[in-house]
C-alpha positions in Angstrom: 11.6 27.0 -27.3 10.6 29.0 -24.2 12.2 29.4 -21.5 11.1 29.4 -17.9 9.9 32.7 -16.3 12.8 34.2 -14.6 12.4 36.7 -11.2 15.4 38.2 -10.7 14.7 39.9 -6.9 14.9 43.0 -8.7 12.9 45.8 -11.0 15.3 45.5 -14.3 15.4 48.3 -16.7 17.8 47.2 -18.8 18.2 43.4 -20.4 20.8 41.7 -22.8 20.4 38.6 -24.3 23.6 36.1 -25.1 23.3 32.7 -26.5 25.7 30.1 -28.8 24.1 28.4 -31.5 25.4 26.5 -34.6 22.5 27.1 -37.6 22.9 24.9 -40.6 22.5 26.1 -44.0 19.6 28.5 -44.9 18.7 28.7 -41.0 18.8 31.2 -38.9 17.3 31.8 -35.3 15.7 34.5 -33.9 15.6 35.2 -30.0 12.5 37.6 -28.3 12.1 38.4 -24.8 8.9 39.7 -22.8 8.6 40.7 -19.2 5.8 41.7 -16.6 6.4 45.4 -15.8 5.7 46.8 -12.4 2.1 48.0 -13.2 1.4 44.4 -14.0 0.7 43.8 -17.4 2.9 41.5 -20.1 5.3 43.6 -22.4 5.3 42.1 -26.2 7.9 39.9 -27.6 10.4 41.9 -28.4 13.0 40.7 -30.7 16.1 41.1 -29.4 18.6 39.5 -33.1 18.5 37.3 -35.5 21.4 35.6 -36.1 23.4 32.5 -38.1 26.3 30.5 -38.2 27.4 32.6 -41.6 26.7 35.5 -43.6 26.3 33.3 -46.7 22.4 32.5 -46.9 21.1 35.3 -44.3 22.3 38.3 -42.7 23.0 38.5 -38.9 20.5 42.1 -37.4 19.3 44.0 -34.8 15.6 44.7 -35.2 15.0 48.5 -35.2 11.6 50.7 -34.7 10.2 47.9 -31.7 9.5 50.7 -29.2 6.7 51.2 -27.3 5.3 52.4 -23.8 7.1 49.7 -22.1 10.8 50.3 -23.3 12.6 49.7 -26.8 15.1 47.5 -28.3 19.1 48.8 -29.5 20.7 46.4 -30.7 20.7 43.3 -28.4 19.6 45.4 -25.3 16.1 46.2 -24.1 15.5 49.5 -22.7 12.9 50.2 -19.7 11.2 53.7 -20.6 11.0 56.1 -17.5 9.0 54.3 -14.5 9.0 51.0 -15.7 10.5 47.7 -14.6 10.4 44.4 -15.1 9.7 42.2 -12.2 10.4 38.8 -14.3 11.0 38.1 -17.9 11.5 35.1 -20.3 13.6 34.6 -23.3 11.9 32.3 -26.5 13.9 31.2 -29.4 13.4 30.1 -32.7 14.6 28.7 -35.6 13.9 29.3 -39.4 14.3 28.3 -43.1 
């Protein structure tokens, strides 16, 4: 599932993702994130967690080492590096197992 674009009025240089989900067993769902930057051009999908109801079948993360020219990921946060902002972004979800 993929959201809308969203335009928040606003260059953004930071972003956190929040959702509420219930997984059943053996799933788990991942949620990304990509934005247009001020020079124009589409980031990547970043991955900002993966996460499930429990513990018992997978492990709720952060993905590390996502950084690039555009920003970086810690923890559930993106990161604009220096001189770069997002003019709009959108979120995408999915689910697996």
């Amino acid at each position: 599932m993929t959201s809308p674009t969203f335009q928040p009025g606003f260059g953004l240089t930071e972003l956190v993702s929040s959702w509420n989900a219930s997984t059943p067993d053996g799933t788990w769902l991942q949620v990304q994130m990509r934005g247009r930057t001020n020079s124009g051009t589409e980031t990547k999908w970043y991955v900002m967690g993966r996460w499930a109801s429990d513990d018992a079948d997978f492990h709720r993360t952060s993905v590390s080492g996502q950084g690039d020219t555009d920003g970086n990921i810690s923890t559930d946060t993106f990161y604009s590096n220096s001189g770069v902002t997002l003019q709009n972004y959108q979120l995408r979800s999915r689910s697996t197992g």
